[in-house]
C-alpha positions in Angstrom: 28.3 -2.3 28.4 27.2 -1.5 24.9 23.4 -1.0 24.6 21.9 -1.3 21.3 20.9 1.9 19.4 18.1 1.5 17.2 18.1 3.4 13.9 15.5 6.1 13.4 14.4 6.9 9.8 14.2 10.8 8.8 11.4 12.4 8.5 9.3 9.3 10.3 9.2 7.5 7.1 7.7 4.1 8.6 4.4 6.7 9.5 4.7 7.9 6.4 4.4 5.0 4.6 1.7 3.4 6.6 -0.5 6.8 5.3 0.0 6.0 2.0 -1.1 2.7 2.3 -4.2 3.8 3.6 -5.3 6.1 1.2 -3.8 4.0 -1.5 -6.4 1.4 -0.2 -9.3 4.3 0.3 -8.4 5.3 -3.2 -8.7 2.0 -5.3 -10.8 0.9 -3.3 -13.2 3.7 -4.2 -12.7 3.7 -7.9 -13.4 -0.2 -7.7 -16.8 1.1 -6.6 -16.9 3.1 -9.2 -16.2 0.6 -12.0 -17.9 -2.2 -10.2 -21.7 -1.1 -11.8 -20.0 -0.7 -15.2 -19.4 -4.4 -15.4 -20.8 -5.5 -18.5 -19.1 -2.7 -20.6 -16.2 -4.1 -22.8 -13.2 -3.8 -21.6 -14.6 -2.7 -17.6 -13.9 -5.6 -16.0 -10.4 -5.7 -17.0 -9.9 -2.3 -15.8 -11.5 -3.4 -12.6 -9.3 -6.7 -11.7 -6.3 -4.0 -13.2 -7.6 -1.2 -10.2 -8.1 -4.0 -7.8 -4.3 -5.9 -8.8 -2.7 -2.7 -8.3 -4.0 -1.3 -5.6 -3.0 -4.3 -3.4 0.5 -4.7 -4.8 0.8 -0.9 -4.0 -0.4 -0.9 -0.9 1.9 -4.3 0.0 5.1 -2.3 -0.9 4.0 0.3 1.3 3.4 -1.8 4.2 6.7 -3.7 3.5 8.8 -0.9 3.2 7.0 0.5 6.5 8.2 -2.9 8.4 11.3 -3.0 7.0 13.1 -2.9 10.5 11.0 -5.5 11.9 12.3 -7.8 8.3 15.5 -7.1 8.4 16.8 -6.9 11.9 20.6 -6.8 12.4 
């Protein structure tokens, strides 16, 4: 009987991952709130929707690469 062996990541990169996430999130978040009373200076909300856009796309890779296994089971 073959039983199924489940491939571990080096360095527990899925943990890894779901760190950076988190502070990626902490981090934008936090200069959102920053940039969020500077609203009516030119050019600040921009920046702001800029912060907010890539902070989420970041923290999305982060969390897909972290669930890869779950994705792509084989």
């Amino acid at each position: 009987m073959v039983g199924r062996h489940r491939h571990r990541h080096p360095w527990g990169l899925p943990g890894f991952l779901w760190t950076l996430a988190l502070l990626i999130v902490a981090a934008g978040g936090s200069l959102a709130l920053v940039l969020h009373p500077d609203v009516g200076i030119r050019y600040s909300r921009a920046t702001l929707h800029f912060v907010v856009a890539a902070t989420a796309v970041l923290a999305g890779l982060c969390v897909i690469a972290a669930t890869a296994n779950w994705w792509l089971r084989r």
